[in-house]
MDAnalysis code that builds the backbone (N, CA, C; Angstrom):
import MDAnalysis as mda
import numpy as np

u = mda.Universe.empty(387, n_residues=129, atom_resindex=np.repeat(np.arange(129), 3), trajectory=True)
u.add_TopologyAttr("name", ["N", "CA", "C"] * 129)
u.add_TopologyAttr("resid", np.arange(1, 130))
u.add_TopologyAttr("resname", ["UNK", "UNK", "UNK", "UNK", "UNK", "UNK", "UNK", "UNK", "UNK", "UNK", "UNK", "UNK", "UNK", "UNK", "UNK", "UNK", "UNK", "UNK", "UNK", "UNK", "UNK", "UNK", "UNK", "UNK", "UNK", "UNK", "UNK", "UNK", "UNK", "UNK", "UNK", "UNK", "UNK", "UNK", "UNK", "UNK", "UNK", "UNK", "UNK", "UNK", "UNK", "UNK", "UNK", "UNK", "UNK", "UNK", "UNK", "UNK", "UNK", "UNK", "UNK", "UNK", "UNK", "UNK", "UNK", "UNK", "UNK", "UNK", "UNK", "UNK", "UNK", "UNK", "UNK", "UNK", "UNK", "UNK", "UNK", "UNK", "UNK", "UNK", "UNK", "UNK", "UNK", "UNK", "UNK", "UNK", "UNK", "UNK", "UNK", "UNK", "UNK", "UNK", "UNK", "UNK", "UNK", "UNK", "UNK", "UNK", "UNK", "UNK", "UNK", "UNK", "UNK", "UNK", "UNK", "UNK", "UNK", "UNK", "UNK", "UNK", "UNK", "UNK", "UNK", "UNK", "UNK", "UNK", "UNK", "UNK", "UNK", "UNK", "UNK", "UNK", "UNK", "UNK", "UNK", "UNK", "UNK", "UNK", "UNK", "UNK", "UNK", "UNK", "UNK", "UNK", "UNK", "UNK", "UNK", "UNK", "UNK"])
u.atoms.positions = np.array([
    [0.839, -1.173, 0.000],
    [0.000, 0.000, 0.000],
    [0.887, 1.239, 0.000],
    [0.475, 2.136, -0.536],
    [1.272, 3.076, -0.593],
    [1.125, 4.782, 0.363],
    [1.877, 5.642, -0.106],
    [1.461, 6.730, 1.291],
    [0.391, 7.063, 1.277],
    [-0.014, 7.359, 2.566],
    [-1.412, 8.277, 2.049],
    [-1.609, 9.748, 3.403],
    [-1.611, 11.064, 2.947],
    [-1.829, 12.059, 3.473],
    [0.002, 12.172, 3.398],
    [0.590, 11.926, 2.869],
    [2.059, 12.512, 2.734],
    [2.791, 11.490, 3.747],
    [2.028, 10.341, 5.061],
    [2.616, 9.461, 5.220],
    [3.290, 7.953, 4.812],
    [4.375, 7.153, 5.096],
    [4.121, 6.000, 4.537],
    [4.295, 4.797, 5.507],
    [3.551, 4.081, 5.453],
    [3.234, 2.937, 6.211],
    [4.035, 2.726, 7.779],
    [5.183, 3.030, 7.538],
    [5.659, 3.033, 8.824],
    [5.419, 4.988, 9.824],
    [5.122, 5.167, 9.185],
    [4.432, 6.803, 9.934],
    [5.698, 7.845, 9.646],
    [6.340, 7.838, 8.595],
    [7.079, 8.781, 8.307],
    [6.936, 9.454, 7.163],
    [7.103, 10.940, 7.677],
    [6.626, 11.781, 6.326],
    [7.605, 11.051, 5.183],
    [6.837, 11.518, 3.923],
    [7.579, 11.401, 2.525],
    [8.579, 11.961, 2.489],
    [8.665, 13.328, 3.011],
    [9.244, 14.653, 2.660],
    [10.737, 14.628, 3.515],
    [10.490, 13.531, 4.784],
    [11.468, 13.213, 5.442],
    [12.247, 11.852, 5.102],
    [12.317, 11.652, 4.013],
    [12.782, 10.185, 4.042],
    [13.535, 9.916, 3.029],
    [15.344, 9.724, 2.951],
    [15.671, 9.857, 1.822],
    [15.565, 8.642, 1.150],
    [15.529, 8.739, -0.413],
    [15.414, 7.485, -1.020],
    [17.238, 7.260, -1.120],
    [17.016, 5.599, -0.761],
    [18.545, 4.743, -1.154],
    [18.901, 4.914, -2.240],
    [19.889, 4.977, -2.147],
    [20.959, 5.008, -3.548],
    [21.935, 3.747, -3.635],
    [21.189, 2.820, -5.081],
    [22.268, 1.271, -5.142],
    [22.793, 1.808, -6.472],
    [24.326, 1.396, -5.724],
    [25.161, 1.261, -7.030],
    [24.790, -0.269, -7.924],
    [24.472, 0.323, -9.163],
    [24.414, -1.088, -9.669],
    [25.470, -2.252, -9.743],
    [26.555, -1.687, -9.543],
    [27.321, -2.357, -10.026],
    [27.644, -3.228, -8.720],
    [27.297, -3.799, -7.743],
    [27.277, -4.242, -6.400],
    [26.235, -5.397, -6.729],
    [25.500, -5.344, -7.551],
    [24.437, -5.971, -7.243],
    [24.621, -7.604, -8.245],
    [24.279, -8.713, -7.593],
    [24.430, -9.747, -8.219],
    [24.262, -10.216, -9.341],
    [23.121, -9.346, -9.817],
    [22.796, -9.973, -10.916],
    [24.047, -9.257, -12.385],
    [24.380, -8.149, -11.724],
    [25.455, -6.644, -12.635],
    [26.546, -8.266, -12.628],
    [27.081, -8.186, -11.274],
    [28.345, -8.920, -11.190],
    [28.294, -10.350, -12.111],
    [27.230, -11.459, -12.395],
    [27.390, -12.214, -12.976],
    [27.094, -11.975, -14.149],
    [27.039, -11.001, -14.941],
    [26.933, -10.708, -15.712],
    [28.218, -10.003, -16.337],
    [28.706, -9.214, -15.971],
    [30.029, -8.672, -16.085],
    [30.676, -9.362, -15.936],
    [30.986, -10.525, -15.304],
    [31.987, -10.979, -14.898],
    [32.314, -12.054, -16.146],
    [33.244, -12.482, -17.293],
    [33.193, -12.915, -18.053],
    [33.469, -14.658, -17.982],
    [34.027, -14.685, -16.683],
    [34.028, -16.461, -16.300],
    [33.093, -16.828, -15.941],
    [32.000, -16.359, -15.142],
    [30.512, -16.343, -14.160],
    [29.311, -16.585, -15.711],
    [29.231, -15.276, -16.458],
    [28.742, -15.441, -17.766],
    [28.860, -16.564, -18.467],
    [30.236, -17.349, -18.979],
    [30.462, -18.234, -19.442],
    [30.488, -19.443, -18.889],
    [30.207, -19.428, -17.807],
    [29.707, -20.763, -16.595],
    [28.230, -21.035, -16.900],
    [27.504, -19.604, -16.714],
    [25.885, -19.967, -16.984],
    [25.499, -20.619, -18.707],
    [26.477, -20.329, -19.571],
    [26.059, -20.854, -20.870],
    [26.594, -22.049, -21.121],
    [27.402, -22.437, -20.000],
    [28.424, -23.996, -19.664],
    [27.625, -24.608, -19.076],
    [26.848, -24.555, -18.156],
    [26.023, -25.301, -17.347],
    [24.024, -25.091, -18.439],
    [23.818, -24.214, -18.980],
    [22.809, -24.223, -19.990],
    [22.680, -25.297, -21.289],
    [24.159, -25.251, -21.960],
    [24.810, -26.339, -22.824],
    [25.135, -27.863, -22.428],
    [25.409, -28.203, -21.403],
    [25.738, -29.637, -20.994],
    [23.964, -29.993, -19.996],
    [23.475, -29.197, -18.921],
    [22.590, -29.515, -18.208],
    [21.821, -30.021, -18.298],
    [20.449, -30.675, -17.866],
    [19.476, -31.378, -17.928],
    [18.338, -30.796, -18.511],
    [17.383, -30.428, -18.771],
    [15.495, -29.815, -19.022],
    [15.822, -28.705, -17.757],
    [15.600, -29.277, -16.643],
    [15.403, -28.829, -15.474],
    [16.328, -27.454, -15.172],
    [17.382, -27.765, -14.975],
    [18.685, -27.208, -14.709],
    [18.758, -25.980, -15.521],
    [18.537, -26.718, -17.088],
    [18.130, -25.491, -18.250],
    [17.266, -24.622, -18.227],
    [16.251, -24.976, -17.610],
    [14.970, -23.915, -17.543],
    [15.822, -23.076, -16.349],
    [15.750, -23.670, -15.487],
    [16.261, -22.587, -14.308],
    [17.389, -21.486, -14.676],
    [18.513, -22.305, -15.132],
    [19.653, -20.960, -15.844],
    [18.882, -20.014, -17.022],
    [18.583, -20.703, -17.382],
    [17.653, -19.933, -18.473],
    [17.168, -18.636, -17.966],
    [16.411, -18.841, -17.321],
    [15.336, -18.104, -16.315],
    [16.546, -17.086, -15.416],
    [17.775, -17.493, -15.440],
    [18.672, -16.854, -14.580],
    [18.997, -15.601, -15.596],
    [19.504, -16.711, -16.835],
    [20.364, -15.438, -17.230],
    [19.134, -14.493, -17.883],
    [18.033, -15.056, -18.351],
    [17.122, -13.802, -18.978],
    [16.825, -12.735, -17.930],
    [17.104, -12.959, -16.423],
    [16.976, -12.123, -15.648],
    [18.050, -10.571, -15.658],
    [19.467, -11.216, -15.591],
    [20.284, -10.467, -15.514],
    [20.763, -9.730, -16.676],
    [21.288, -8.628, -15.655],
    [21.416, -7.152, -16.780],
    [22.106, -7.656, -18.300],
    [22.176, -7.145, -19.094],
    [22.882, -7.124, -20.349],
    [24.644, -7.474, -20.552],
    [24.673, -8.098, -20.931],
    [25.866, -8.475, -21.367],
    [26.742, -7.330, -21.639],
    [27.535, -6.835, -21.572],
    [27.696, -5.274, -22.056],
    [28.462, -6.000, -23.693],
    [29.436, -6.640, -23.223],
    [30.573, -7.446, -24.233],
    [29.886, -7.933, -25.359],
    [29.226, -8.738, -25.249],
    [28.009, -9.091, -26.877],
    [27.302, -8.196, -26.759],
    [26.303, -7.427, -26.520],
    [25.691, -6.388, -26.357],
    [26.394, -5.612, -27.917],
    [27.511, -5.051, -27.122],
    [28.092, -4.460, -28.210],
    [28.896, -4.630, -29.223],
    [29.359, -5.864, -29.207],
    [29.929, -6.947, -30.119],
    [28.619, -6.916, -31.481],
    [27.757, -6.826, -30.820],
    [26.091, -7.041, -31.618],
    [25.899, -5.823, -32.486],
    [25.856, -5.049, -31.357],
    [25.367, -3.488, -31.760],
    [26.196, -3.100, -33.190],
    [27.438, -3.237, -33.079],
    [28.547, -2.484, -33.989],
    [29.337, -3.233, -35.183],
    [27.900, -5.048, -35.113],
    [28.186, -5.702, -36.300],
    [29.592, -5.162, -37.123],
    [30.440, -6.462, -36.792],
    [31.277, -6.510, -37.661],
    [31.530, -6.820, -39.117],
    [32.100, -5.899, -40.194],
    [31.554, -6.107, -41.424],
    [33.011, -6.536, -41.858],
    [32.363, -7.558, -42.759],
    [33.764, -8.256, -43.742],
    [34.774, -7.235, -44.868],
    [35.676, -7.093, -44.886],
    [35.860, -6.078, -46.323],
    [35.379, -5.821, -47.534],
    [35.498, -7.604, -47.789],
    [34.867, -7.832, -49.417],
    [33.326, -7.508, -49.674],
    [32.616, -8.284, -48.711],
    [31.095, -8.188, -48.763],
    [30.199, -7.166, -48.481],
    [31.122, -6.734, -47.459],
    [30.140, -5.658, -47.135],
    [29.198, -6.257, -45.893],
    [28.964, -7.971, -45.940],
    [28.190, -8.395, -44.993],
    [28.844, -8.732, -43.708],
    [27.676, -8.619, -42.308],
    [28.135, -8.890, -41.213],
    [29.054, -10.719, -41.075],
    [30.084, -10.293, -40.191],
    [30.686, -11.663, -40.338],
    [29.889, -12.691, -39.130],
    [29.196, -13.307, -39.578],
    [28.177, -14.066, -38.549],
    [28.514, -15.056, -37.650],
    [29.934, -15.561, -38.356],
    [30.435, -16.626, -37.304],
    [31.361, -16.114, -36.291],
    [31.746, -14.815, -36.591],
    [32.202, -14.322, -35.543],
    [31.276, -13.800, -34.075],
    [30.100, -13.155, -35.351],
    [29.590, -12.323, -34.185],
    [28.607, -13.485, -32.989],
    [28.001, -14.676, -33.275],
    [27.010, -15.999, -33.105],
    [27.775, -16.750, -33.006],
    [27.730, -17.552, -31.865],
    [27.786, -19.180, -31.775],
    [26.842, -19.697, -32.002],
    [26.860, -20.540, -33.418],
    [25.650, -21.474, -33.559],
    [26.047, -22.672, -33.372],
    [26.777, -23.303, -32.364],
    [27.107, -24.400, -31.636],
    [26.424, -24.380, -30.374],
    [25.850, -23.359, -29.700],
    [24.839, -23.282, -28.594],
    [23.912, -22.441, -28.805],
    [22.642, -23.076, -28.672],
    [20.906, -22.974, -28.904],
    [20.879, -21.727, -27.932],
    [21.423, -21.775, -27.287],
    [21.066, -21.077, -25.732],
    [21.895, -19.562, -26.374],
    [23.050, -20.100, -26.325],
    [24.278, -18.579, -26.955],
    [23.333, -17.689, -28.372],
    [22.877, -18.932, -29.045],
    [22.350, -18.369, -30.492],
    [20.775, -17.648, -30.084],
    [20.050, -18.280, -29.040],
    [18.800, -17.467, -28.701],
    [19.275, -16.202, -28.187],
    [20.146, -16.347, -27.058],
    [20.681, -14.923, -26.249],
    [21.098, -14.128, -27.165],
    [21.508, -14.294, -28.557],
    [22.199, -13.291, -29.518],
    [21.093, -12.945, -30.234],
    [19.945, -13.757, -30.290],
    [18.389, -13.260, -30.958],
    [17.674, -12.387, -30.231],
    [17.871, -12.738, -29.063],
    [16.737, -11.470, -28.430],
    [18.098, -10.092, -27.765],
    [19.104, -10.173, -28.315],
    [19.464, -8.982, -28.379],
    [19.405, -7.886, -29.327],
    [19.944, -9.419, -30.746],
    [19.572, -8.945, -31.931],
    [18.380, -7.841, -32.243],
    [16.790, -8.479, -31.494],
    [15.823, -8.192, -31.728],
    [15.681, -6.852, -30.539],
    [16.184, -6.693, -29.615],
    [16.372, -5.485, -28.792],
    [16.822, -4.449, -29.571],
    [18.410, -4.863, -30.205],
    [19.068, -3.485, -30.870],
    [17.984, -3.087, -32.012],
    [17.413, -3.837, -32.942],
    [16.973, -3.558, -33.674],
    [15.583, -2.804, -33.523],
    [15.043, -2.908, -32.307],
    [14.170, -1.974, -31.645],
    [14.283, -0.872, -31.377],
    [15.650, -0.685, -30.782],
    [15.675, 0.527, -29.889],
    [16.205, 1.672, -31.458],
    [16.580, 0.676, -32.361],
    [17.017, 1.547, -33.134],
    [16.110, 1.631, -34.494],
    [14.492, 1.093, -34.438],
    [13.483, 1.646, -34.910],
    [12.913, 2.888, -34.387],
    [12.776, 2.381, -32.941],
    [12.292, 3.943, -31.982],
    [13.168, 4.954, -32.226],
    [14.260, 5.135, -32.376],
    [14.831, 6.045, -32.536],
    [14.953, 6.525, -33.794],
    [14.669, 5.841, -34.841],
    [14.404, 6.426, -36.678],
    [13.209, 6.970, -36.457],
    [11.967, 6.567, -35.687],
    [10.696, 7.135, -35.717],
    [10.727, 8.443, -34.699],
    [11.552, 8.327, -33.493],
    [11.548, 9.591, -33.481],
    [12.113, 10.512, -33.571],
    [13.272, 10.425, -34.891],
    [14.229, 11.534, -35.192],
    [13.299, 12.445, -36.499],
    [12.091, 10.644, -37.402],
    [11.221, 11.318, -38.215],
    [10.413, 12.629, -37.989],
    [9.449, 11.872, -36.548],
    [8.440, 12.355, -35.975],
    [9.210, 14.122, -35.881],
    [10.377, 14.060, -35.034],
    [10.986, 15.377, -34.884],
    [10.827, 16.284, -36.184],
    [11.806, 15.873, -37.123],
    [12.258, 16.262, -37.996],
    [10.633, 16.419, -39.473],
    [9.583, 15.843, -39.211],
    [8.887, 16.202, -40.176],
    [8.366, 17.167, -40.554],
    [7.907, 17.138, -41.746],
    [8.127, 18.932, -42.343],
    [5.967, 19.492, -41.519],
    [5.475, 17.948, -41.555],
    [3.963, 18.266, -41.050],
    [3.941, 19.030, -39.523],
    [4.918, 18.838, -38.806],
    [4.999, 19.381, -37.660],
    [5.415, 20.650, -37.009],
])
């Protein structure tokens, strides 16, 4: 439940109460994620594990923050000289289901955030507005 008359549940004004400040970077889910042996443990134990085991890491790592390292490994697609095309076996492991999904729904993140942002540089920039 939340405040009500400017109090909150334990009887202290709003106005008196500072809000906490977490460094993210303290926090467990930052650290196994950053941490590039911890990361590569959860896709070690996802790859060899059972149904069970799998759902649960699964469920772990879709929890925790972003990879920063593929993240942007992703983002800044590496392009071949000749082709012009992204080099895919660099950027994907398609030797793990798990590595190759985690690189899909980032895939499908960057490629979001960077629709929203064409629509609203349009929206800005249109001559109707």
């Amino acid at each position: 439940m939340g405040a009500v008359y400017g109090y909150r549940n334990d009887l202290k004004k709003l106005n008196e109460v500072e809000e906490a400040v977490i460094d993210i970077k303290t926090l467990p889910r930052y650290i196994l994620s950053c941490n590039p042996k911890s990361f590569e443990l959860l896709f070690q134990i996802l790859d060899k594990g059972d149904a069970h085991s799998g759902e649960q890491t699964w469920n772990l790592v879709s929890r925790l923050t972003t990879n920063e390292a593929v993240y942007k490994r992703l983002a800044e697609l590496e392009v071949s000289s000749d082709n012009k095309q992204p080099m895919w076996e660099k950027l994907i492991d398609v030797h793990s289901k798990y590595r190759l999904l985690y690189s899909h729904v980032l895939l499908s993140l960057i490629h979001i955030c960077r629709c929203r942002r064409l629509l609203t540089c349009r929206s800005r920039w249109s001559p109707d507005h």
